[in-house]
N, C-alpha and C positions, 0 to 999 in steps of 0.2 A: 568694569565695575569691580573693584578692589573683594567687597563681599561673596561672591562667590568663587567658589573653589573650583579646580579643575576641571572634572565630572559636567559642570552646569553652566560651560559655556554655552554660546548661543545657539538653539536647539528646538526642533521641532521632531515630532514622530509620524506617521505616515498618517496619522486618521487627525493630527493636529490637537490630539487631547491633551499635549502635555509642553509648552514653547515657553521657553526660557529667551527672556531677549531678546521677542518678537519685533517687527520691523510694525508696528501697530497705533494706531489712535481711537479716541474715543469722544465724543461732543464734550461730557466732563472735562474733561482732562484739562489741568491747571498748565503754564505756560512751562514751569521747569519739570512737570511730572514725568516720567519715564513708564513704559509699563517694563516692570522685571518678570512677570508669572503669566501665563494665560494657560486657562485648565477646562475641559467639559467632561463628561464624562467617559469612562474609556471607551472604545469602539464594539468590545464584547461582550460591557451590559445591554447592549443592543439588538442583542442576539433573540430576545419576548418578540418582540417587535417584527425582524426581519424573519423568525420563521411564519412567522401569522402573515403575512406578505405572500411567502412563497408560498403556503397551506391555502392561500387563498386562490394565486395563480395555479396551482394541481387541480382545484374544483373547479376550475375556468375550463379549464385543458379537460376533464372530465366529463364534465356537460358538454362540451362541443363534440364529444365521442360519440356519447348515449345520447344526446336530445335530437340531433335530428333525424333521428328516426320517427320522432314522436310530433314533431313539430316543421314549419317549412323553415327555408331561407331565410326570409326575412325576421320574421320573430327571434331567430337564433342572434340575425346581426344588431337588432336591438338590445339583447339579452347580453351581447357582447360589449357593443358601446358600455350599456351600463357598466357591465361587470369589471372592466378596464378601468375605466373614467371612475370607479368607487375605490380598485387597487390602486390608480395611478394619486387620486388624492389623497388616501390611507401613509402610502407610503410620504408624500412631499410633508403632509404636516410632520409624522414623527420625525423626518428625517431634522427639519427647521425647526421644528422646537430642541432636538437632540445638538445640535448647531448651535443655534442663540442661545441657549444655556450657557451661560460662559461664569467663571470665577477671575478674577485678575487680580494682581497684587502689584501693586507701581510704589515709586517710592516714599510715596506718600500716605495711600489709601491701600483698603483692601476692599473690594467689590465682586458683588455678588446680583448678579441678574438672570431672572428664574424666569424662563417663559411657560406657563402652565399650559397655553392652547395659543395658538394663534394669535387672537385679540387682546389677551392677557400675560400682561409683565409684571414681574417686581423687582425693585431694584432697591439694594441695600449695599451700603458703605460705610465704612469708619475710618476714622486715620489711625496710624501705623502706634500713634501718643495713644490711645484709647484702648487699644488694646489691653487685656488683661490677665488671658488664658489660651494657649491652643492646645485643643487635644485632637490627634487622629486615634482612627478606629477600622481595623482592616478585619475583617471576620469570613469564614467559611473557606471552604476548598479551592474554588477561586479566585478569591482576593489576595488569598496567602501565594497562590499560586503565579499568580498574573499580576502581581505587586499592584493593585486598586484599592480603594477603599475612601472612607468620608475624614474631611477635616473641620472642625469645629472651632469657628475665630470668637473669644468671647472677652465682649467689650466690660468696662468700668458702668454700673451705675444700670441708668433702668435701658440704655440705648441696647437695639435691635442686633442680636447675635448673626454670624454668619455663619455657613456651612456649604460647604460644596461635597456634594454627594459624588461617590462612587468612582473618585477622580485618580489616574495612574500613579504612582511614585509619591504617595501621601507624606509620607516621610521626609522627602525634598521638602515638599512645599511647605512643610512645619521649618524644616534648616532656612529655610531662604527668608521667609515671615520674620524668624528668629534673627537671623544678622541683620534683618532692617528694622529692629527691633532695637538690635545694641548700635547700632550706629545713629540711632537717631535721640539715642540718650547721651 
């Protein structure tokens, strides 16, 4: 693809937040559509999440110290069942919603699909002609640091704005937006 520059060839980063000319499909997806972008957010806003995981397994590991003294066997092993089987699901949803969160930007369209919990999605798209404004916004010590931050896709007229929150290399994915912007004029 002519539009991108050297830098953004086809690419992936180890946690997958950031793939340029992903090998990828989607049920949408029109017959000549290509995906150029696919973006979630980076791996170490995820960091709320996976200490509260570990802070949880610590009090697991805590109480198995101090409670049997207080309590037998068996009540401990139930006490554990539970406490597992509530970190083990704790963890699988953020992890899948942190996953299914995905931005994509194909030659066509630019989509945006937000899994808020498990049973709930929303899914939003414009084409590339619709468009009308993009701004990024990378803020605080870390974002400046760890090159993260939000991009902001904003269409013509009353149709539904996109954003992709907290996504790596913002700046790329305004450049990449941008040349399929002037090539499709």
């Amino acid at each position: 693809m002519n539009f991108m520059n050297r830098e953004l060839l086809p690419q992936r980063n180890i946690s997958h937040s950031f793939m340029v000319s992903p090998d990828v499909c989607f049920a949408t997806q029109h017959e000549e559509e290509k995906v150029v972008l696919v973006v979630r957010q980076a791996l170490l806003t995820q960091s709320g999440w996976l200490l509260n995981a570990f802070l949880i397994l610590i009090l697991i590991v805590l109480i198995n110290l101090f409670l049997p003294i207080i309590t037998n066997l068996i009540n401990l092993t139930v006490l554990n069942l539970f406490a597992l089987s509530f970190l083990f699901g704790y963890i699988l949803n953020k992890f899948l919603i942190w996953y299914f969160t995905v931005g994509m930007v194909t030659t066509e369209r630019v989509i945006d699909l937000d899994f808020k919990n498990i049973l709930y999605k929303e899914f939003t798209a414009t084409t590339i002609e619709q468009i009308s404004d993009i701004t990024t916004k990378v803020g605080g010590f870390f974002g400046s640091v760890f090159h993260f931050g939000d991009v902001f896709v904003k269409t013509q007229g009353f149709e539904q704005n996109i954003e992709f929150d907290k996504v790596p290399e913002p700046t790329e994915v305004v450049k990449i937006i941008n040349s399929l912007m002037t090539k499709s004029q």
